[in-house]
Structure formats: structure tokens, C-alpha cells
VOROKOL-956475 format. One record per residue (C-alpha): x, y, z. Coordinates in steps of 0.02 Angstrom, whole numbers, padded with zeros to 5 digits, always signed. Layout:
% VOROKOL-956475
XYZ
...
This chain:
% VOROKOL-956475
+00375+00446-00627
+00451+00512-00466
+00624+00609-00482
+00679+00488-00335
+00604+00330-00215
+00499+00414-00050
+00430+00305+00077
+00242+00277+00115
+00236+00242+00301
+00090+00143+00369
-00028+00187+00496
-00172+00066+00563
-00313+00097+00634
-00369-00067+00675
-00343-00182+00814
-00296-00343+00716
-00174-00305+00592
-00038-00461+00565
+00103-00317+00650
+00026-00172+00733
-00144-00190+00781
-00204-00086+00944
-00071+00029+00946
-00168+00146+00867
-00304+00180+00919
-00326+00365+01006
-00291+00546+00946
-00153+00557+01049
-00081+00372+00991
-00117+00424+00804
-00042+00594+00787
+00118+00526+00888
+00121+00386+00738
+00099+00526+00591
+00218+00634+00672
+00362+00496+00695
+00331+00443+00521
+00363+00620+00436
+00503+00663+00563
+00598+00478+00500
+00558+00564+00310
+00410+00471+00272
+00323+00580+00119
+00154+00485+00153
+00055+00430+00288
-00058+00278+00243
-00199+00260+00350
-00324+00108+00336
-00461+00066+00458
-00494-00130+00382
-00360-00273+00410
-00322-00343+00238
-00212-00478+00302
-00249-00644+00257
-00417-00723+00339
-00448-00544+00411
-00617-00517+00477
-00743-00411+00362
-00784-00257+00439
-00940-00147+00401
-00924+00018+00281
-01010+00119+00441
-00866+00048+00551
-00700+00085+00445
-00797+00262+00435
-00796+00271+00635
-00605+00236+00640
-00557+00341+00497
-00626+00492+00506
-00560+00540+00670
-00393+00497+00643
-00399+00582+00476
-00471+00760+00521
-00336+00757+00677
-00188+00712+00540
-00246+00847+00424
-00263+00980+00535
-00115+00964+00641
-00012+00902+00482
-00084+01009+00331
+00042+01003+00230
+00064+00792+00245
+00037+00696+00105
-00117+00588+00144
-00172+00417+00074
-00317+00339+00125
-00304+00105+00098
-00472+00071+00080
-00560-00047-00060
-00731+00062-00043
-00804+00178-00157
-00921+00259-00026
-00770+00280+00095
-00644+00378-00019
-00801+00499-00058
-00853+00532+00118
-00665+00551+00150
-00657+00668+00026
-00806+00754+00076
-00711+00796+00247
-00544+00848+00216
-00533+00877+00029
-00370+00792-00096
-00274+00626-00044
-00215+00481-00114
-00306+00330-00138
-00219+00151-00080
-00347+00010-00152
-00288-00178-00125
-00417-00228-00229
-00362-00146-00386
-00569-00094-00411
-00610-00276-00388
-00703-00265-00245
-00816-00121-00267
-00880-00082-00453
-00895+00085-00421
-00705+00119-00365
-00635+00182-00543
-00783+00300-00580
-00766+00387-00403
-00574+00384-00409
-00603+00474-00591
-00752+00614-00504
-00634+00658-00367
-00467+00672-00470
-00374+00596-00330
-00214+00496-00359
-00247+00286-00358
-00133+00149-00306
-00198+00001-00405
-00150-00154-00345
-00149-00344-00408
-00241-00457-00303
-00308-00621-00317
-00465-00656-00241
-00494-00587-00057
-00425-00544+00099
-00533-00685+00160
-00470-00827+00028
-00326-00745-00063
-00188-00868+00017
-00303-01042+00020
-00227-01092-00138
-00176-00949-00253
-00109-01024-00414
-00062-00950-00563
+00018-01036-00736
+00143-00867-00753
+00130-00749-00604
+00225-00605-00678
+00138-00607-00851
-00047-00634-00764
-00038-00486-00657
+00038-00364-00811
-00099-00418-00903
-00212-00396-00754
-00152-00226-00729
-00151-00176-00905
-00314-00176-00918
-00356-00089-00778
-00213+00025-00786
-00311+00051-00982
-00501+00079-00908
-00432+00196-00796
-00349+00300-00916
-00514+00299-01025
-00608+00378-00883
-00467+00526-00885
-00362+00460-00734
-00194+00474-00769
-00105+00489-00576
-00086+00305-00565
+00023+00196-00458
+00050+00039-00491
+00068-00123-00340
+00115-00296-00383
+00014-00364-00216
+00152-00453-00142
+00069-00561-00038
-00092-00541-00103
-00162-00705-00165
+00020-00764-00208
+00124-00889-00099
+00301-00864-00064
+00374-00914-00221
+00250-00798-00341
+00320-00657-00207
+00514-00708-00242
+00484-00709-00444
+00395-00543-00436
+00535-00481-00338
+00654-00537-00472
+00541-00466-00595
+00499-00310-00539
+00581-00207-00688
+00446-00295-00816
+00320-00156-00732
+00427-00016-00803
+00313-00038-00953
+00173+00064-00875
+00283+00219-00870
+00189+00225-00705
+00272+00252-00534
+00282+00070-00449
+00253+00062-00280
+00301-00090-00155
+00239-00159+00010
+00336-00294+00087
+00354-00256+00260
+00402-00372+00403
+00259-00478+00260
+00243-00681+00289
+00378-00693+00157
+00503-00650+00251
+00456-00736+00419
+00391-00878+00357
+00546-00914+00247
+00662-00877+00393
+00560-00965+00540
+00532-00792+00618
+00394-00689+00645
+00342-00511+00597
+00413-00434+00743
+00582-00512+00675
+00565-00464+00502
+00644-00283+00496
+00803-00335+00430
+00740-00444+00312
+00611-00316+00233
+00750-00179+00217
+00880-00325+00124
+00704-00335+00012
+00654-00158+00000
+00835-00132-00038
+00816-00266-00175
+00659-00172-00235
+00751-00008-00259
+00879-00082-00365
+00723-00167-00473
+00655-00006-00469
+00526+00037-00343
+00468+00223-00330
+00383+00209-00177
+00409+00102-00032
+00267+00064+00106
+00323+00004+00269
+00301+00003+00449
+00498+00055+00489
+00521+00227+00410
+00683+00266+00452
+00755+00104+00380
+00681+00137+00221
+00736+00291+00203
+00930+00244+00245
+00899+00122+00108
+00843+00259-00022
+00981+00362+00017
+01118+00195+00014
+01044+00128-00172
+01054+00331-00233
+01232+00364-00179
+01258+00171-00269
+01172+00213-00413
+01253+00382-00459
């Protein structure tokens, strides 16, 4: 467990992301982005190279390589110190990664359903692992996700994952819900009012709802509308206890930490 909530702040790489696509996408553009984000008090900078939103285009292994490494090397050698986390679903990625600029963090949306090789390279490198609840794919996830008890389907989903992990000796696990991940908006509202059942993994719990479709959609909006609505959530997810909280607005986030502390004390 973390002694107190830190913020994961996104960086992406591609150019069709549901928020940011394109903005990122030279050296110049990138470090300005993983500078801003430690300078608002981000502790992590997620970087992914694949759009995961739903009906997001596949993209080859050879081209999330082409946009990651670049933007990676830059990040780690003008920010060594930075806490890195790679979001990629791929086995062969988070190795080659590795293989360039040593320890990060691994951020899989797949929760090692996508690539059957993802817990055994996780558990070689002895890098930390954000496993995630998803239900199908980025490409089908939101066509008709059903489930007969969200909450208790994805603790059972991540138990056991969460448990073949642990037998392969990795312990640094975090654990994601998938909001918005194969779940429509009301499996997103009842894990939100739910979110203390994951204390059971005596695992830090991490959150990503930013500027997400269940905000806009639920308030006729958009994404580019959504901040306050993701920081009443994230605020929301604090109080259900949410260690770590990935967004897109950093400094928000972090007013919101410091608000549910001084509440809390």
C-alpha cells in the first residue's frame, strides 16, 4: 500500500486517442508533456503508443515500438529520476523497453489477457504491474458488455490473476477495476460505489476515469468538457480509496489529494 494517493499522469503517443491524440508527437512536444506533468506533482508519467479506446484501430508490435522508444529514451534521460510506466498489453514491448532504459512500471489494460506471455515476462524483469479488468477488447469491449454482478465478476477475475501472479514471485501489484473497459455506464457507477470491496487484495488500487465516456456521455458533454466531472469522480475515488489516480489534468488531481487528506485527518 502507498503511505498516501499520487497521481499517474498520462502521456500519448498516438494520434487517435478519444482526448489527446496528435499532441504528442515530437521530442520537443513530449518532454514539454513529462515535464508539465511532474512540475503539477504527477509521481508517474504513463506513456502508451496504442489507443485503447473503444473501436480503436489495432496497431502493429513494430509500430508502438517506433513511437515508444523515442519518447522513452528522451524522458529517461532528461528526467532520470521520473517514475516511468510503460501502458502496453505486449509481452515483446515491455522487454525491448526494458532492454533500453532498464526498471519501470508496467500499465497492462488487458490484465495478461491479451498476450500469454505477459505474467511470465512481468515476473523475469521484476518490474511493477498494473493489472487491470477488462472484458473482451479494445475493439468489442463496449458492443454489449454484460455481466450478472459486475463488482463480484471482476474480484473474482482479478483474484485469480492477482493469485498466478503471486505464484510466479510477483508481488508489486496494482490493481485497476477497468472503468470503462467492457462495462457500460452503469457497471462504471456501481464500481464506483464499490470501490472499497478491492481493499481485499491488500494491493494498492489504482483508478482511471478521466474526462472517460461516463462522464460526457451522462452529462451530454464531451471529453473536452469532462474536467470537472472527472475531479467530482476522482474525488469520489479517493474517499473509496484509490491509491493512485491516472489522468490527463495533473494539477486537479493533485488539489484533490491534498483536499480528501486534510478531510480525512
Amino acid at each position: 500500500m502507498l503511505d498516501q494517493p499520487v497521481v499517474m499522469g498520462i502521456l500519448n503517443l498516438t494520434p487517435d486517442s478519444f482526448f489527446d491524440g496528435g499532441r504528442y508527437q515530437r521530442e520537443k512536444e513530449v518532454l514539454l508533456r513529462a515535464e508539465e506533468i511532474l512540475f503539477q506533482g504527477g509521481l508517474i508519467i504513463d506513456i502508451g503508443a496504442v489507443s485503447t479506446r473503444p473501436g480503436a484501430a489495432e496497431v502493429s508490435e513494430e509500430m508502438e515500438l517506433n513511437r515508444l522508444l523515442p519518447a522513452v529514451k528522451a524522458i529517461r534521460k532528461k528526467f532520470p529520476e521520473a517514475i516511468i510506466s510503460i501502458d502496453s498489453y505486449r509481452s515483446g514491448v515491455i522487454t525491448r523497453v526494458y532492454d533500453e532504459i532498464g526498471g519501470y512500471m508496467v500499465n497492462d489494460i488487458s490484465g495478461g489477457s491479451l498476450d500469454d506471455k505477459m505474467f511470465e515476462t512481468v515476473a523475469k524483469l521484476g518490474v511493477p504491474y498494473v493489472l487491470m479488468h477488462i472484458q473482451g477488447t479494445p475493439q468489442n469491449m463496449q458492443r454489449h458488455p454484460f455481466y450478472e454482478e459486475v463488482v463480484k465478476e471482476i474480484l473474482f477475475d482479478l483474484s485469480g490473476k492477482v493469485n498466478a501472479l503471486k505464484l510466479l514471485g510477483v508481488n508489486d501489484i496494482i490493481v485497476d477495476p477497468g472503468f470503462g473497459f467492457g462495462k457500460n455506464i452503469a457497471h462504471n457507477y456501481e464500481l464506483l460505489n464499490s470501490l472499497d470491496s478491492f481493499r481485499l487484495f491488500e494491493l494498492p488500487l489504482m483508478v482511471g476515469i478521466s474526462r472517460k465516456a461516463m462522464i460526457w456521455k451522462l452529462l451530454n458533454s464531451s471529453p473536452e468538457g469532462s474536467l470537472n466531472g472527472t475531479t467530482v469522480l476522482n474525488t469520489l475515488a479517493l474517499m473509496g480509496g484509490a491509491d493512485i489516480l491516472r489522468v490527463h489534468d495533473v494539477r486537479e488531481a493533485v488539489e484533490a489529494i491534498r483536499l480528501v487528506a486534510e478531510l480525512k485527518k
